[in-house]
N, C-alpha and C positions, 0 to 999 in steps of 0.2 A: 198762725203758728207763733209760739212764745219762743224767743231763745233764751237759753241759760246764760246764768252768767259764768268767766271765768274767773281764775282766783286774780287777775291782772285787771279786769272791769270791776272787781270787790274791792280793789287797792284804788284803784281812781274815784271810786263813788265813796270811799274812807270808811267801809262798811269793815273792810282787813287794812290791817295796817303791817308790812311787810319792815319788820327788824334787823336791822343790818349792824351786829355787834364788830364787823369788820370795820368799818368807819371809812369807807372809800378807797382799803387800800389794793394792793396790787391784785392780792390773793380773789380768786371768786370761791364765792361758797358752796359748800360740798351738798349742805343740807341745806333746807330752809326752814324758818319761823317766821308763822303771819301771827297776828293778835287781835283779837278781837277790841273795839274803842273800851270796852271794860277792864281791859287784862291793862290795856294803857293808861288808863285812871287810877285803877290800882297801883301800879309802877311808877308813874308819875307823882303820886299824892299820896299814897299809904306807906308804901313799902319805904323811905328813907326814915320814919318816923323809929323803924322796926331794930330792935338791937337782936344781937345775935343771943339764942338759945341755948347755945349749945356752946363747946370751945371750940369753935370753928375758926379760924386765924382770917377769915373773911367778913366781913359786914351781910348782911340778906340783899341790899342794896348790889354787891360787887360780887356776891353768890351767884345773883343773875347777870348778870353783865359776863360774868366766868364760864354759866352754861351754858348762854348764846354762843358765845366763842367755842365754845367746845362743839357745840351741834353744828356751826357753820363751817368753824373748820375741817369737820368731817373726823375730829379725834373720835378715838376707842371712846364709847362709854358702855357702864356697867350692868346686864339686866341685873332688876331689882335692886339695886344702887343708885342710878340714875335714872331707870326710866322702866313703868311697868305697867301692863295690861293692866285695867283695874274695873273692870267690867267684861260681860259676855260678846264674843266674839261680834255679834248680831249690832252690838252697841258700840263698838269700836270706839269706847275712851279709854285715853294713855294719861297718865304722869309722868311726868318729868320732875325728877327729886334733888333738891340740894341738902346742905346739912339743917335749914331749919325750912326750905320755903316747897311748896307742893304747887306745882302748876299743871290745869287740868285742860284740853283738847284733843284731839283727834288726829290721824292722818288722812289728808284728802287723796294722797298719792304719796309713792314710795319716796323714803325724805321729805317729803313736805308736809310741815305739821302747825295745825291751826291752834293757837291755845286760846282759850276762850278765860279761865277765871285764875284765880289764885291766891293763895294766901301764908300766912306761919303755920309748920306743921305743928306746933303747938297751941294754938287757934284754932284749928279743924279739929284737933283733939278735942279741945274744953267746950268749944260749940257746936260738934258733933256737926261738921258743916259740909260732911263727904257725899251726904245724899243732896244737900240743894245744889252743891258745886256741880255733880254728875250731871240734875237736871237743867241746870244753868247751860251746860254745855251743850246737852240736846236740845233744848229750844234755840238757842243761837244755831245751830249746826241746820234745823230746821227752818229757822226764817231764812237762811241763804239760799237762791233761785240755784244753785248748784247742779248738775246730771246729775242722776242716780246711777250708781251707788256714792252718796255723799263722802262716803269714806272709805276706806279699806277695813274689812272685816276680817279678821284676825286677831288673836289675843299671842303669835308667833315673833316676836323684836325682829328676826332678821325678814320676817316680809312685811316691816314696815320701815325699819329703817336699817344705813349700811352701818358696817365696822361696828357692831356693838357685839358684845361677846357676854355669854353667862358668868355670873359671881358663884 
């Protein structure tokens, strides 16, 4: 008999890497973000190079760092503003959106959200990079030993994550 793994044996074998934009302090997080080592390469080594698109009063760098915060601390976000179905319920991938950056994973459980890739929404634009990102996501979602159902199946915000309210 094989066991699965969980999302806490994917964070010690560094297969997820669990983001803590809180930074140790008092507060625990409402929600959570794990990353895939790709989503951390990107962020590590892409994303600072990235100037803002848009007149966004934020960096793409501090955009994320802003929506970690917001998902961890359990603040109001927006559907379709912040964060949106963008596939068939059966495929269970979500976005999460800032003013220039798109980041693409899943939820394995309510609150808890795996993001797998990401990039400038203006890059996915001009590279037309919506369909390899989507696939990106489900072969990472598929190589983790994870129970089934991998993910919550739903394309509904409030059964996958709290406090978020339609725009």
């Amino acid at each position: 008999m094989t066991l699965m793994a969980t999302i806490a044996n994917l964070c010690e074998s560094e297969q997820l890497i669990w983001l803590d934009a809180l930074n140790g302090s008092s507060s625990l997080p409402q929600r959570y973000f794990y990353a895939s080592p790709e989503l951390i390469r990107w962020v590590d080594e892409e994303l600072p190079d990235h100037a803002r698109d848009h007149d966004a009063r934020l960096s793409p760098a501090e955009q994320f760092v802003d929506l970690l915060e917001k998902i961890q601390m359990g603040e109001r976000l927006n559907h379709d503003a912040d964060i949106k179905a963008i596939s068939a319920s059966a495929l269970g991938i979500w976005e999460f959106k800032t003013t220039d950056l798109r980041i693409l994973g899943w939820f394995a459980a309510y609150d808890i959200f795996i993001g797998v890739t990401a990039n400038m929404k203006k890059v996915m634009k001009q590279q037309r990079l919506s369909r390899p990102m989507k696939e990106a996501v489900l072969r990472f979602r598929e190589s983790l030993p994870l129970d089934e159902p991998k993910h919550l199946q739903s394309t509904r915000v409030e059964d996958v994550l709290s406090t978020c309210h339609h725009t």
